[in-house]
C-alpha positions in Angstrom: 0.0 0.0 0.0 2.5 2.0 0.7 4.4 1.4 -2.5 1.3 2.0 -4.5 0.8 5.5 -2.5 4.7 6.4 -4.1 4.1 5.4 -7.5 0.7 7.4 -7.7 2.6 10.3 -6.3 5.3 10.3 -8.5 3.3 9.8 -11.4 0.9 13.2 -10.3 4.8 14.8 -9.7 6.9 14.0 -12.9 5.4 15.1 -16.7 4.3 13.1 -18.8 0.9 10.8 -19.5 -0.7 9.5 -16.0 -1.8 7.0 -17.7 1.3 4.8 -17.5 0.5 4.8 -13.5 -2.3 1.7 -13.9 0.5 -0.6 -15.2 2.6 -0.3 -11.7 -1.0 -0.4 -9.5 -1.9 -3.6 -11.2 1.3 -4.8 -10.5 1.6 -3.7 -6.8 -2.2 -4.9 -6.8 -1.1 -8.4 -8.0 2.0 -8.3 -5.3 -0.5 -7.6 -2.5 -2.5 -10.8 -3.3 -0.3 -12.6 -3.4 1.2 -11.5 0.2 -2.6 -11.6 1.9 -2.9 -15.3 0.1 0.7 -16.4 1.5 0.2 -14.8 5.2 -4.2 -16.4 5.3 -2.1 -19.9 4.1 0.2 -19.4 7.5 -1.8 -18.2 10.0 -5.3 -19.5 8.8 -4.1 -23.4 10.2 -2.3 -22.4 13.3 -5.2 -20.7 14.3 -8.4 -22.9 13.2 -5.5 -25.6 15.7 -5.4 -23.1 18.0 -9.5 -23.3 18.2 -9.9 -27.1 18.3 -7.5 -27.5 21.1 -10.6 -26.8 23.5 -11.7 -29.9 22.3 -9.1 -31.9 21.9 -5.2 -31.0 23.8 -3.3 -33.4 21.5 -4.1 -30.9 18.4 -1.1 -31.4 16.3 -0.8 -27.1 15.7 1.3 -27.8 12.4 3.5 -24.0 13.1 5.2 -22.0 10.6 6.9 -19.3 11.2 9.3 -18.5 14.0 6.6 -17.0 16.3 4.3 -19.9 15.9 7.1 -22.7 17.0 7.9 -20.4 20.0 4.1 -20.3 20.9 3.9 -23.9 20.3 7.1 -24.7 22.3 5.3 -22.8 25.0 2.5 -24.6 25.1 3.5 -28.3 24.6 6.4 -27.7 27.8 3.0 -26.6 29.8 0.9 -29.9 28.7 3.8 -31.7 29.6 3.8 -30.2 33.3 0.0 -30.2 33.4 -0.3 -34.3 32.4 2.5 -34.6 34.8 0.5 -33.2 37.8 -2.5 -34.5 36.9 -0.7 -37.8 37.4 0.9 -37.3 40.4 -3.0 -36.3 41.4 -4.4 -39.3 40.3 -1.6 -41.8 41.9 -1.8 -39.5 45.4 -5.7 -40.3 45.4 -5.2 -43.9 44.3 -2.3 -44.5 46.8 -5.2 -42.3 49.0 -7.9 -44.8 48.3 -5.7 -48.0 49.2 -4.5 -46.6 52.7 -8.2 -46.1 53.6 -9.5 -49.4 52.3 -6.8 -51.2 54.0 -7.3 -49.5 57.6 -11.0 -49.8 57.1 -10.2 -54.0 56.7 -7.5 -54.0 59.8 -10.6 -51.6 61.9 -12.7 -54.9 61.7 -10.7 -57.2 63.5 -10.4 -55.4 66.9 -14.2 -54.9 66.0 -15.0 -58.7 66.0 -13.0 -59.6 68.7 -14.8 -56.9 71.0 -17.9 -58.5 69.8 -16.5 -61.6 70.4 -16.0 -60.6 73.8 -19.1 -59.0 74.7 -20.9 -62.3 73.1 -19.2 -64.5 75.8 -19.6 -62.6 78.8 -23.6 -62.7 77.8 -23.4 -66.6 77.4 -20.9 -68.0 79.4 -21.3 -65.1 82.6 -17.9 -64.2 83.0 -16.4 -61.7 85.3 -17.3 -58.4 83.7 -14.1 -57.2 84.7 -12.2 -59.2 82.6 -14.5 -58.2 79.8 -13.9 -54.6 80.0 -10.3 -54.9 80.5 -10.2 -57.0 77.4 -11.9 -54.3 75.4 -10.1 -51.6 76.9 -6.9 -53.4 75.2 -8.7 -53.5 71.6 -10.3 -50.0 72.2 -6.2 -48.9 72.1 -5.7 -50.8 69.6 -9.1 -49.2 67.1 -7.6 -45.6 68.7 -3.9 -46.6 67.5 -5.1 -47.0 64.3 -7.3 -44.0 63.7 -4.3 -41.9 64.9 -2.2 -43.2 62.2 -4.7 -42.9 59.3 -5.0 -39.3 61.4 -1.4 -39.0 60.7 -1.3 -40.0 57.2 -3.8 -37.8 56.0 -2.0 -35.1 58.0 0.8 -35.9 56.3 -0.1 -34.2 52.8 -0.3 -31.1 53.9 2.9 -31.3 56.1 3.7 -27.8 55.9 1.3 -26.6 57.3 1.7 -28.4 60.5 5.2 -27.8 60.5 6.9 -25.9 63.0 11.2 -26.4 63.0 12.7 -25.7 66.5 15.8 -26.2 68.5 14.8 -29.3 71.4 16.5 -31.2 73.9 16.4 -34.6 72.7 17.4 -35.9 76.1 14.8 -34.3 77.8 12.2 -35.4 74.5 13.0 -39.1 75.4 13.0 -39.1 79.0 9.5 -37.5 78.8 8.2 -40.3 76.3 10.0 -43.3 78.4 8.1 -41.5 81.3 5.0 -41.8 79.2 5.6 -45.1 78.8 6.0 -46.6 82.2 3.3 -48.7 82.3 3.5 -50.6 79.1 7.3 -51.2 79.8 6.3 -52.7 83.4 3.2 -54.5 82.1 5.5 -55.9 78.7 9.0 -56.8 80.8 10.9 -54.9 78.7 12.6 -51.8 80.6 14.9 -49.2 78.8 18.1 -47.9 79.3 19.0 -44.6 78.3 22.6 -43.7 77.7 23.8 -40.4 76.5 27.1 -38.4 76.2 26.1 -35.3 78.1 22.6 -33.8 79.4 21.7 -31.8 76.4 21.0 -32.6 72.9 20.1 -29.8 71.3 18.8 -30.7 67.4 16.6 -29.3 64.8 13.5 -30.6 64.1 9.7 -30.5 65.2 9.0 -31.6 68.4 5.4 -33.2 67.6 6.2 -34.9 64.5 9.6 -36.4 65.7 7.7 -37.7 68.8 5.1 -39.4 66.5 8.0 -40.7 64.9 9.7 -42.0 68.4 6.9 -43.2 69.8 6.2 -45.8 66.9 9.8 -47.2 67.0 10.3 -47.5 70.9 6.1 -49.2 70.7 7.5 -51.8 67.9 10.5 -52.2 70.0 8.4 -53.5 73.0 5.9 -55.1 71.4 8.6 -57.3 69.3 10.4 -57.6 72.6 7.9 -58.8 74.9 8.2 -62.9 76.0 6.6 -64.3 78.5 8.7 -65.2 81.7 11.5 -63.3 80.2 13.0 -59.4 81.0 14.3 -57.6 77.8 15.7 -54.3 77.5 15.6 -51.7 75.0 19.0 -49.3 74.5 18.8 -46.2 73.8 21.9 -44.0 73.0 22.3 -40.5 72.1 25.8 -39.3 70.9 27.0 -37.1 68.5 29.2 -37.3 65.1 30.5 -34.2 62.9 27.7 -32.4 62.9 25.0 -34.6 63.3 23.4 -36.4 66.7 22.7 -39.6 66.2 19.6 -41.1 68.2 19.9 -45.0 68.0 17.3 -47.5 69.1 18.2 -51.1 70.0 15.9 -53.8 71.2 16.1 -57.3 72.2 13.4 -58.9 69.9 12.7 -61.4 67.4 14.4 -58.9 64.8 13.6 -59.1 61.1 14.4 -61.4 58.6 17.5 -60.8 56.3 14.8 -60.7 53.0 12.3 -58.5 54.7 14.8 -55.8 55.3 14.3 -54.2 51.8 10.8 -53.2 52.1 10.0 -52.5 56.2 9.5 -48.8 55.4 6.7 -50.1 52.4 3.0 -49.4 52.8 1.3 -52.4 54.5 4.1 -54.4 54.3 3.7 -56.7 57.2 6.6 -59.3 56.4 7.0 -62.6 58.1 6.8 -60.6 61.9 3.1 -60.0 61.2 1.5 -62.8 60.1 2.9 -64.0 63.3 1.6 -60.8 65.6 -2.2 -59.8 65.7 -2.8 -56.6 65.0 0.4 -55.5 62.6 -0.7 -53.1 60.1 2.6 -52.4 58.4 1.5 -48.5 58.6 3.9 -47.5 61.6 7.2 -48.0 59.9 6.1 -46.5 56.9 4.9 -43.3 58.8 8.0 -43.3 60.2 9.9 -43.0 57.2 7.7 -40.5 55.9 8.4 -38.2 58.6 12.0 -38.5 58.7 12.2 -37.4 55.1 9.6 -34.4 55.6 12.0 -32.9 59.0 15.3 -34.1 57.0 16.3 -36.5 59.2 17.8 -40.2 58.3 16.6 -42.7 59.5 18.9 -46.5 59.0 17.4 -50.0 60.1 20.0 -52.8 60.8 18.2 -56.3 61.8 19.6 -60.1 62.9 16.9 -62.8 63.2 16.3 -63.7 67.2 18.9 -60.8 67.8 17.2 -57.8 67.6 16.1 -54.5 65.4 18.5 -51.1 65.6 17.0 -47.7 64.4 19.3 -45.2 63.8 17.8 -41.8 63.2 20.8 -38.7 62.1 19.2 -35.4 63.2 21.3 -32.0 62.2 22.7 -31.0 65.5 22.0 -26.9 66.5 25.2 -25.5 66.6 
């Protein structure tokens, strides 16, 4: 257009006939088709693809020029992050979905065995007593459990529970061996604490890492416990560089060599819990899980009839 604007000026400008000027305009005329025809064949595709992406996301856009394959670029690196979360969605719920079926199937045994209970003391008039002791020990066991699909579900939205802090984690297990008194007395299994001075200061959370603690030393005594036998549990606090190490030793059946690989699984039970009632194969797990949201470590060594160690590497607060 704007050549055409020249040429007609020039023409009404030099002397001469004007009517050599319709020769150029046809010609400029022709040269603008020709560019409108070429720039509709370019952009004409890219953007009727542009307009059936809302139906379909795997619209091949077919680009052209430079601008297009930048645009397209663009938006195939976001479908590839969007299809990527909505993965990690779907396998979260799934994963979701599993943890709850499988808690809802361990809930019914303590269930049936209180109804178990209740059935005989109607039939056979037994000491009510021994009853409601008997239930009180399966009511702990239904509460355990709710506070660790409690936990789990807590668990996804970590940060928002989280609150880092400098603790003494002398004083932390002292209060949850207090805690603990009865159990230990009522099991046979006592612990013995053993430390290198009378502060550990470390980083962490203090709730989470006592979830985490109280889980280990409760599988310590409860893998421990024999009948007509005493059993310790050893606990030692020391430091290394510039880490404190919090290690947890029992005197239990310990775990098989090939079970080793996969305690910290979901529901993995192993050959220890088809043996105890009750194993859910949730604690360890939980366990893990929390040592990897606080940035601790946490290492499991394991001899058969020898025992279970849990080492757990916290970063020391210098």
């Amino acid at each position: 257009m704007l050549n055409t604007a020249v040429m007609i000026l020039f023409f009404n400008v030099a002397p001469g006939t004007r009517k050599e000027v319709f020769y150029p305009l046809m010609l400029s005329g022709f040269f603008m088709i020709v560019l409108l025809i070429s720039e509709w064949v370019k952009y004409y595709s890219f953007n009727h693809s542009l307009q059936r992406m809302s139906c379909n996301l795997n619209e091949d856009l077919r680009p052209i020029t430079e601008e297009q394959k930048a645009i397209n670029r663009i938006m195939t690196t976001a479908y590839e992050i969007y299809t990527s979360e909505v993965s990690q969605i779907k396998a979260k719920n799934k994963n979701k979905s599993y943890f709850i079926s499988q808690w809802i199937h361990n809930l019914k045994t303590p269930i049936s065995v209180i109804d178990l209970i209740a059935q005989k003391c109607r039939l056979e008039d037994k000491d009510p007593y021994e009853a409601i002791e008997n239930i009180t020990q399966e009511n702990k066991k239904l509460n355990s459990s709710l506070e660790q699909v409690l936990t789990i579900i807590r668990l996804d939205d970590f940060e928002k529970d989280y609150e880092p802090q400098c603790i003494d984690l002398v004083q932390s297990i002292k209060k949850l061996l207090n805690d603990r008194k009865k159990q230990f007395i009522y099991s046979g299994v006592f612990p013995e604490l053993k430390c290198e001075t009378d502060e550990m200061l470390v980083l962490t959370d203090e709730k989470w890492n006592m979830h985490m603690l109280e889980q280990i030393i409760s599988n310590a005594i409860k893998y421990s416990t024999e009948e007509g036998k005493t059993k310790k549990i050893y606990i030692d606090i020391s430091h290394n560089m510039d880490n404190t190490l919090l290690t947890i030793r029992d005197e239990g059946i310990g775990i098989p060599s090939y079970d080793m690989d996969r305690i910290f699984e979901p529901f993995f039970t192993g050959e220890n819990g088809r043996k105890y009632r009750g194993t859910t194969g949730i604690g360890l797990y939980v366990c893990s899980e929390i040592a990897k949201k606080l940035g601790h470590e946490i290492i499991a060594k394991s001899k058969l009839t020898m025992g279970t160690e849990f080492t757990i590497k916290y970063i020391t607060k210098l």
